[in-house]
C-alpha positions as CSV (number, residue, x, y, z in Angstrom):
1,X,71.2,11.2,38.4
2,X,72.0,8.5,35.9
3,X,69.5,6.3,34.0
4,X,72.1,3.4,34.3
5,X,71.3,3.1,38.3
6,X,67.7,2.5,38.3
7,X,66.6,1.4,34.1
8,X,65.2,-2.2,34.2
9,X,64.7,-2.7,38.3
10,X,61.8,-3.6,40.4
11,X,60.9,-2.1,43.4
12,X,58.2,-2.2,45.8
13,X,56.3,0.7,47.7
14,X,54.7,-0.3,50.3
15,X,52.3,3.5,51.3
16,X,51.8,4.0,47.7
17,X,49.3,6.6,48.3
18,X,51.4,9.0,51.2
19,X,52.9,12.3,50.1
20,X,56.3,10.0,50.4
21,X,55.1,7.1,48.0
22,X,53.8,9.4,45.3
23,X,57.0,10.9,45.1
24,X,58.9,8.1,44.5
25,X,56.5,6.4,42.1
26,X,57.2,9.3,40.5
27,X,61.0,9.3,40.2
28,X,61.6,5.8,39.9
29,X,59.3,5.7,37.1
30,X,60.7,8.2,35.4
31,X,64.0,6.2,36.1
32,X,62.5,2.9,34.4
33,X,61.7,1.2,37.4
34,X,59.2,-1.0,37.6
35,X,56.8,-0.9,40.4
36,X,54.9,-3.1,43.2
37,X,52.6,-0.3,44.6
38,X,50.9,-1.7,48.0
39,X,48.7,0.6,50.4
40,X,46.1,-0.5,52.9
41,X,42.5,-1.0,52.5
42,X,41.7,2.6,54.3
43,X,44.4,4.2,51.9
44,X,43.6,2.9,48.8
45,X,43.9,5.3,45.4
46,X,44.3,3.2,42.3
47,X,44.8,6.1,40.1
48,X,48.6,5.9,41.3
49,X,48.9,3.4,39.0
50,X,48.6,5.2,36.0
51,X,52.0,7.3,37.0
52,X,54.2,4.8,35.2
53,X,51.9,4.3,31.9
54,X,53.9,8.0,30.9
55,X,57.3,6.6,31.0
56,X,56.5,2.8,29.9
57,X,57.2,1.5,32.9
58,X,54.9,-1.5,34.9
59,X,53.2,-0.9,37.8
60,X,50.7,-3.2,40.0
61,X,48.7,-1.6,42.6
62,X,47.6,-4.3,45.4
63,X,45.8,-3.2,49.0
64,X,46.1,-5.3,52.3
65,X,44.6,-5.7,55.6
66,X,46.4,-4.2,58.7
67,X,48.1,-6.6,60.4
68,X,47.6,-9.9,58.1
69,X,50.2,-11.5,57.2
70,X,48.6,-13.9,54.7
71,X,47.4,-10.5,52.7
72,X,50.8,-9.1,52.6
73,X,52.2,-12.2,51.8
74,X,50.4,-12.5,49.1
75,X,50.7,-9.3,47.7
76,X,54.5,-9.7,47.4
77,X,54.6,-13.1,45.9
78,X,51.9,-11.7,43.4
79,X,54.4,-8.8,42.4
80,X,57.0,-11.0,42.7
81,X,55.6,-13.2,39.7
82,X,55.2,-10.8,37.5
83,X,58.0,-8.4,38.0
84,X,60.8,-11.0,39.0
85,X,63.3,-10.0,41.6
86,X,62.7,-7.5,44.0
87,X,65.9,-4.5,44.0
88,X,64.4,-2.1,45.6
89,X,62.0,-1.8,48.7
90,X,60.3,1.7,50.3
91,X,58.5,1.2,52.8
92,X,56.4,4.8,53.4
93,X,53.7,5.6,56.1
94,X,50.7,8.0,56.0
95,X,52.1,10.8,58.1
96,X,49.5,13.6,56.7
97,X,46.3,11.4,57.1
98,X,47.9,10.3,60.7
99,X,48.2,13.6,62.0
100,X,45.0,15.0,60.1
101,X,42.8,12.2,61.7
102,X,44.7,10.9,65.4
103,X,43.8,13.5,67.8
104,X,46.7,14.0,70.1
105,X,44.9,13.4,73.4
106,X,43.2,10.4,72.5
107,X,45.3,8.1,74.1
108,X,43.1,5.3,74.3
109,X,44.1,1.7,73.3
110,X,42.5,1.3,70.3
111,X,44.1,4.3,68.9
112,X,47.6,3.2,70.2
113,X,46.7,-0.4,68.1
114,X,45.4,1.5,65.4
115,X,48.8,3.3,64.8
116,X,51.1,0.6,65.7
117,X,49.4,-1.8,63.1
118,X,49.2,0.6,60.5
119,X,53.0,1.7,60.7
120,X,54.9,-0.4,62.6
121,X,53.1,-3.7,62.0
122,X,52.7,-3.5,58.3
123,X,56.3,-2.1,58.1
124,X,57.0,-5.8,59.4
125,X,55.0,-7.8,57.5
126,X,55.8,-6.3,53.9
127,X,60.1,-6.7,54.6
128,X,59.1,-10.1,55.8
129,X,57.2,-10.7,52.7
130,X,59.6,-9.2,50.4
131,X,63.0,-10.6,51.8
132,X,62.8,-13.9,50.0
133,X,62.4,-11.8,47.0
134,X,65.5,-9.7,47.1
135,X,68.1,-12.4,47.4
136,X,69.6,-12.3,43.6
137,X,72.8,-11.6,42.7
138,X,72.2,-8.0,43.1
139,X,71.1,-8.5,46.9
140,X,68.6,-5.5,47.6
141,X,67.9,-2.0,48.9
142,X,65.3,-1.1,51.5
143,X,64.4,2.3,52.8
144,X,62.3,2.6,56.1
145,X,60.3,5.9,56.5
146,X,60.1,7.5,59.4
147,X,59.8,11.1,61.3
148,X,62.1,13.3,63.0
149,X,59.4,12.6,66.3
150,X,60.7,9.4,67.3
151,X,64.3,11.4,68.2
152,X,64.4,13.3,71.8
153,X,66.7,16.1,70.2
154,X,66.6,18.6,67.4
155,X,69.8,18.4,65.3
156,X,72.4,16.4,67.8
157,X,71.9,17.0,71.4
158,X,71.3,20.6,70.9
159,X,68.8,20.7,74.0
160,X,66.0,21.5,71.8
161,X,62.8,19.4,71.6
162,X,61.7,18.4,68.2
163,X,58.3,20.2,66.9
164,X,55.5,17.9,65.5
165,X,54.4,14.7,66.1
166,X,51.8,13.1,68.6
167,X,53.0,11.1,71.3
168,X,52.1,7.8,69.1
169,X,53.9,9.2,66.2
170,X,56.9,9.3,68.5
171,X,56.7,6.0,70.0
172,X,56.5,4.4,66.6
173,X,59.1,6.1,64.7
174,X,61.2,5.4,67.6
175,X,60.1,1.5,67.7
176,X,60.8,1.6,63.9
177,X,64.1,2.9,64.2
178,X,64.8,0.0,66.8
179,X,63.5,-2.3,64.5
180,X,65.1,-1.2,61.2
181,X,68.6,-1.6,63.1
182,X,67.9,-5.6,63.9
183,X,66.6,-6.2,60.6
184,X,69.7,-4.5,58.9
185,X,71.8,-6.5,60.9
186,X,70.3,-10.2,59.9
187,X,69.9,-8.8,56.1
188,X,73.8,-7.9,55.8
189,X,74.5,-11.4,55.2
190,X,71.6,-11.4,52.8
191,X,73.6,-8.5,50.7
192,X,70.6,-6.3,51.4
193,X,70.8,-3.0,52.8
194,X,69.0,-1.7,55.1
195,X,68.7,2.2,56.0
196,X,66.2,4.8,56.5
197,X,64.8,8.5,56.4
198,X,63.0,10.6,58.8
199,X,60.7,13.3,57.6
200,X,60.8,16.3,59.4
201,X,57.5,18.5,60.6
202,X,57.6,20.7,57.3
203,X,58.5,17.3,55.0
204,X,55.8,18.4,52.3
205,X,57.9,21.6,51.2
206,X,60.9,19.5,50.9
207,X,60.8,17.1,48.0
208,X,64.4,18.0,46.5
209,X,66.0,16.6,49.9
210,X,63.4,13.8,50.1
211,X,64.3,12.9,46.5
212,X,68.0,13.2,47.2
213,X,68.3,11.4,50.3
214,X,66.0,8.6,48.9
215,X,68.6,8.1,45.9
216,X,71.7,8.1,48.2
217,X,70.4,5.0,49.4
218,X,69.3,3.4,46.1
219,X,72.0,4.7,43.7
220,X,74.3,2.4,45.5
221,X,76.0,5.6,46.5
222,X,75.3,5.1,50.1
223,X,76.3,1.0,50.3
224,X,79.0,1.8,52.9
225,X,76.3,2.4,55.1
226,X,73.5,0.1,56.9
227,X,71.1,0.9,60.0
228,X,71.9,4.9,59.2
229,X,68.9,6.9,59.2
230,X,68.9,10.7,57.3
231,X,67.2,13.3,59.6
232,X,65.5,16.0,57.1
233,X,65.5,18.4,59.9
């Protein structure tokens, strides 16, 4: 992977503090990028932070409220105004606190809001926040995380129904992937790309094609595509 991709960038994580986000704070800061690290209030770690002090890079750790716009808002602009131009944006979800803490047959609505908000919502409100920010002459790169839940099928129409996942976590990677395909189409005139990755049940043991699929999509490698999600079955 080439320093000459990444050296010099900013990007934005928005789930910092999931198993995804500290993985790429990790190898974009080790790539020279520097970093807008958002999470929300009932995520927060600030010791993220600190990952980018070890390969000189700069990195800004903000928290929102679920489902204010006002707080995401101003958690971009404030990144925004002290990194410059956003290149890169990721946004991650907490899928190991979601399925440590949602039990799978409370399906009341407060726990349907809860998760929608969260996920959903905030994936929303932080590309909304961000876009304004990514229109320089290099355009910009966003990856939406998701899980291999929201999809009916293991592999492609192989008959098999995919393990893991609650019924919320499949209705809202599935909403997300509806989503992510209208915003990719209004962002192509934008020059930003728009694309995504969904984390299959054992995604923990499998950083090398979490890393590599992450980079197709940044590297520029993968600019022929837009609205394509990566299934890490």
């Amino acid at each position: 992977m080439s320093l000459t991709a990444y050296e010099g960038r900013n990007g934005i994580i928005f789930g910092a503090n999931s198993f995804f986000g500290r993985e790429m704070i990790e190898f974009l800061s080790r790539r020279h990028v520097h970093l807008g690290l958002i999470d929300l209030d009932g995520y927060a770690d600030a010791s993220i932070a600190g990952i980018g002090k070890k390969y000189g890079t700069t990195s800004i750790y903000r928290m929102v409220t679920v489902a204010s716009e006002n707080a995401f808002r101003s958690a971009v602009e404030e990144i925004g105004n002290t990194l410059g131009d956003i290149d890169y944006l990721i946004c991650s979800y907490y899928l190991e606190d979601l399925r440590a803490k949602i039990d799978a047959e409370d399906l009341s609505p407060e726990t349907w809001d809860t998760v929608f908000e969260e996920w959903l919502v905030s994936y929303f409100l932080v590309m909304k926040a961000a876009v304004p920010r990514m229109c320089g002459e290099t355009g910009g790169k966003v990856v939406f995380v998701t899980s291999t839940a929201g999809y009916t099928g293991e592999g492609e129409g192989e008959g098999e129904l995919t393990d893991g996942g609650s019924m919320h976590e499949s209705a809202c990677s599935s909403g997300i992937t509806g989503m992510m395909t209208s915003i990719a189409r209004d962002s192509i005139p934008r020059g930003i790309a728009v694309n995504g990755i969904a984390l299959g049940p054992d995604y923990e043991n499998d950083r090398e094609r979490i890393v590599w699929a992450t980079h197709l999509w940044l590297s520029g490698m993968g600019d022929y595509s837009c609205a394509q999600i990566l299934r890490l079955y």
